[in-house]
Residue, then its C-alpha position, 0 to 999 in steps of 0.5 A: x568520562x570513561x577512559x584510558x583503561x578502554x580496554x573493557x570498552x572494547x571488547x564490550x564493543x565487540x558484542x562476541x559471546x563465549x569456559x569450564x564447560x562442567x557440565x558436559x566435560x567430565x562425561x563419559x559421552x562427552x566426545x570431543x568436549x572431553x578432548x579439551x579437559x584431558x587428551x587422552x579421554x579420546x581413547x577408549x570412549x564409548x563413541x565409534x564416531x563423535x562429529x561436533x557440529x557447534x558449540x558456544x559457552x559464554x563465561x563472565x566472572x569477576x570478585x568485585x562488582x556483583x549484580x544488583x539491578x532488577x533485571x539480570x545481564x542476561x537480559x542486558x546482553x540480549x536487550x530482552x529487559x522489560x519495558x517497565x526498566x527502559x526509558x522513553x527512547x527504549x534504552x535500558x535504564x541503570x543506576x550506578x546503584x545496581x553496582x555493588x563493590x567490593x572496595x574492601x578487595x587487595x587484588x580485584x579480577x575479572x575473567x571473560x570467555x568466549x569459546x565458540x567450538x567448530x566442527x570437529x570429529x573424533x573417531x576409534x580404532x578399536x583393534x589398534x586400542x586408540x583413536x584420533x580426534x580433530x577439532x577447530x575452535x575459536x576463543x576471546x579471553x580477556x582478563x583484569x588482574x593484579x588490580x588495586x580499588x582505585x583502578x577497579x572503581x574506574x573500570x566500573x564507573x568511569x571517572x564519575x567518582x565524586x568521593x574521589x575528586x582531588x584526593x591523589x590515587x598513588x602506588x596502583x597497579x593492574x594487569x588487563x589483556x585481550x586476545x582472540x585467536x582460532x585453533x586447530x587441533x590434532x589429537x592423538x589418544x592410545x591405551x598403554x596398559x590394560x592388565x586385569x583391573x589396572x588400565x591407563x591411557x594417554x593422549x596429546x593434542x599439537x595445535x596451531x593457533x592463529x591470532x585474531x586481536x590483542x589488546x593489553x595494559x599492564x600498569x606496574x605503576x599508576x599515580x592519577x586524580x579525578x579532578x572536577x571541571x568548575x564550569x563542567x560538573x558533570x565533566x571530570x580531568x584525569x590527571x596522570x603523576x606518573x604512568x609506567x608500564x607496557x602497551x600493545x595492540x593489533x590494529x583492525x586489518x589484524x581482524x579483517x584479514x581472517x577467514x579460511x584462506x590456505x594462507x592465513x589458515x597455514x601460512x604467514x598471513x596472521x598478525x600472529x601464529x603460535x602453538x600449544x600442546x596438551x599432554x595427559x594420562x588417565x587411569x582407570x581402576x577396574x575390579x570387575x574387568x572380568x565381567x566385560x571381556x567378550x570372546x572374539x577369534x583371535x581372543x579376548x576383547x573388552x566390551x567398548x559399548x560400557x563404562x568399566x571403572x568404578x574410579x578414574x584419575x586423570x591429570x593433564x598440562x592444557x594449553x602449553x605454548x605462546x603466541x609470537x605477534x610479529x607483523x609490522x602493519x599489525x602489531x604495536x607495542x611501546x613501554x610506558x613511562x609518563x608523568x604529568x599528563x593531563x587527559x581532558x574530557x573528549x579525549x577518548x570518545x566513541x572508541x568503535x574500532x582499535x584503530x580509533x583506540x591506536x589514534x586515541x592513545x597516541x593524542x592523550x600521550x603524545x606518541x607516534x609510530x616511532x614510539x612502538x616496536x611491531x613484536x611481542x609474545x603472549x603465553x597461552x593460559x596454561x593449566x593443569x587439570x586432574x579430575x577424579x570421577x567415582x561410579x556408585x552405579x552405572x549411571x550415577x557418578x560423583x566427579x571432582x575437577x582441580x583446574x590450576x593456573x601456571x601462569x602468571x597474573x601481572x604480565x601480557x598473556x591469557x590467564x585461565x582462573x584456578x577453580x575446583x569444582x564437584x559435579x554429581x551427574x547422572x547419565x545414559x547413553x541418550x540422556x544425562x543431568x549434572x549440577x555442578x558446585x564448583x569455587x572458581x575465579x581463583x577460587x573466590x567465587x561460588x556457583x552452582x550450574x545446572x546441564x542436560x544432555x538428550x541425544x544429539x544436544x546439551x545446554x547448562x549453566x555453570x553459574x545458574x544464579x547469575x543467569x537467572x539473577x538471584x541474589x548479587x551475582x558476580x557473574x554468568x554462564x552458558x553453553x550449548x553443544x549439537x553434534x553426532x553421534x555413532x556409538x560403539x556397539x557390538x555386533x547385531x548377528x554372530x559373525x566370524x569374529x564372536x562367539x555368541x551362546x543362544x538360548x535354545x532353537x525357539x529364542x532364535x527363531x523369535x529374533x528372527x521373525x519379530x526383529x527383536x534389538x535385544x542385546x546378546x548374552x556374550x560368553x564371558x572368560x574369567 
């Protein structure tokens, strides 16, 4: 019997796929990815116009269960596993032996993330030293936190335990939540100091957030027993001695009702809406700045078209705000002090919708409408983020990323798992590869990733062995990004606002009849 903890069920069910994105974040030719990392990177990038077609990352990470069957979750997901591993009817075999657990674990977690990314579109004001971005996206977090063995043996193998069978599983406690929600984000970016080698800028991002579903258990405290049915060995009682806790959910016409209409877009039509804000600053130390000053009409300016740094620090508050769910038609929530309660086999079956889940629960514990209330808050899973990226060469560059979370892992609301992570990369303005290293999941799981980027499209991984399955992967990681982009350039020709040396009448005459795209030998000022 699998049950009440359904949670994952569901989102099982949903079938959405998703949130570091390492490899392509801490780029310079990153564009609007780099927006999501820090705020200011919009200002002073090197693109003119960067217009983001679509994205998707999926991330599934968790300290408990590792990988252990023959073919990989990849393959599970995306129903490619061989032949040799499926039954007669073509379903996919597995064996609670593929499982490996860590019963030795105090605090067992799970993180999954999808992040699909819309259109969006950055572009630069190069006299007013700043540009603008606007990007949309949509994202499903869930998490299982603060979770003791007992909990986390039932969420990987349903109440078929037989090691466990009448022996009471008391003093147990986790904390699971789902959300999904869409985003909207305006992002403004300027350089506030440009002196010699010495240059900053800062960036903030308002956005709106409209919530798509929720769904959340947080169990304070949870005494239960799997008991065997004698004429049923193959069917299993759950018995609850005492349930304590909080639980909420939006019903399906939560999901139905979204879509692109002014109103739920803009107006009050979302079972839930709230707002976020990021707010960073990036320095940037530059000892050669006098190499890329470029002589225009009215003065100097710096040549946008190159990175000058030989090192940048930044730091940046993500994701700062909440979500208020408050509609009654949508939104249930009631607190949890149960004791005795016998959950029978057939209890929980074929959950498919969370109305099926709503109707299922209030059966199991005797609840109806006039148990819930129809408002709650869910925090974004804010962060701080500080990177510290290092130029050895004009393209071979060493970064480092601290992503700690600032909230809470015991209550209702989204958490983001604290990593750090090194990502050695090299790049060019078409072209780039990085293999990121990074601790994350709290900072109890170790990967390896693997990003490319040629012209408009990248694709990586920020944990290559678990998608590719080796060794006992505890996880798995993709992403991909199509988008384009108009570079920062300088001028083909001389005009009226630079001044440009030749090299003698006959290298102008050869530009002239080959068409020769070379770039120009600027006056430099030091």
């Amino acid at each position: 019997m699998r049950l009440p903890f359904c949670f994952f069920l569901v989102f099982i069910h949903l079938q959405t796929y998703s949130q570091q994105w390492l490899g392509i974040s801490p780029s310079n030719y990153g564009g609007t990815y780099g927006i999501y990392t820090n705020p200011a990177n919009v200002a002073d990038s090197r693109y003119k116009i960067f217009l983001n077609l679509a994205g998707a990352n999926i991330d599934v990470i968790n300290n408990y269960a590792a990988w252990g069957a023959p073919y990989s979750v990849l393959g599970l997901v995306t129903n490619t596993v061989a032949a040799r591993h499926r039954a007669d009817n073509g379903s996919i075999l597995y064996r609670n032996s593929y499982t490996k657990e860590s019963l030795d674990n105090t605090n067992s977690t799970a993180f999954f993330g999808a992040d699909i990314r819309g259109p969006s579109l950055m572009f630069t004001l190069e006299k007013a030293k700043m540009a603008i971005g606007l990007t949309t996206r949509g994202r499903l977090i869930a998490n299982l936190n603060n979770t003791t063995t007992p909990v986390a043996r039932v969420f990987v193998n349903g109440t078929v335990l037989p090691t466990t069978y009448g022996i009471p599983q008391n003093d147990n406690h986790f904390a699971a939540n789902l959300n999904g929600y869409a985003e909207m984000g305006l992002t403004v970016g300027k350089v506030i100091r440009e002196q010699e080698e010495h240059f900053l800028k800062a960036g903030l991002t308002v956005k709106r957030v409209n919530a798509v579903l929720n769904l959340h258990y947080i169990g304070q405290e949870v005494d239960f027993t799997i008991d065997q049915i004698a004429n049923r060995p193959r069917k299993q009682n759950l018995f609850f001695e005492n349930a304590v806790g909080t639980y909420g959910m939006t019903k399906i016409g939560a999901l139905q009702i979204a879509g692109f209409s002014p109103n739920w877009l803009f107006g009050n039509a979302p079972a839930g809406i709230g707002y976020g804000l990021d707010i960073g600053f990036v320095y940037e130390y530059r000892p050669d700045y006098n190499k890329y000053d470029i002589r225009v009409k009215d003065g100097l300016m710096m040549d946008g078209t190159k990175n000058k740094y030989q090192y940048k620090l930044s730091m940046a508050l993500l994701d700062f705000g909440q979500i208020r769910y408050k509609s009654e038609p949508f939104v249930y929530q009631t607190d949890v002090a149960e004791s005795n309660v016998l959950i029978s086999p057939g209890t929980f079956n074929k959950i498919d919708s969370p109305d099926k889940l709503y109707n299922q629960m209030n059966t199991a514990f005797g609840w109806t409408d006039i148990n819930y209330r129809h408002q709650f808050n869910v925090p974004l899973p804010a962060v701080i983020a500080t990177t510290f990226d290092y130029a050895f060469s004009e393209r071979i560059y060493l970064n480092a990323t601290w992503i700690q979370s600032i909230r809470g892992t015991k209550s209702i609301g989204m958490n983001q798992p604290s990593m750090i992570a090194f990502i050695p990369r090299w790049e060019s303005k078409w072209l780039e590869v990085s293999v990121p290293l990074a601790l994350q999941n709290g900072y109890r799981n170790l990967t390896m990733g693997l990003a490319g980027r040629a012209g408009p499209l990248f694709l990586g991984t920020d944990n290559l062995p678990g998608l590719l399955n080796i060794g006992n992967p505890k996880g798995l990681n993709a992403y991909f990004g199509l988008f384009v982009p108009i570079h920062r350039k300088l001028p083909d020709s001389p005009n009226a606002c630079y001044s440009e040396i030749r090299e003698g009448w006959g290298q102008g005459i050869r530009d002239i009849f080959k068409k020769r795209k070379q770039r120009r030998n600027w006056s430099r000022v030091r």
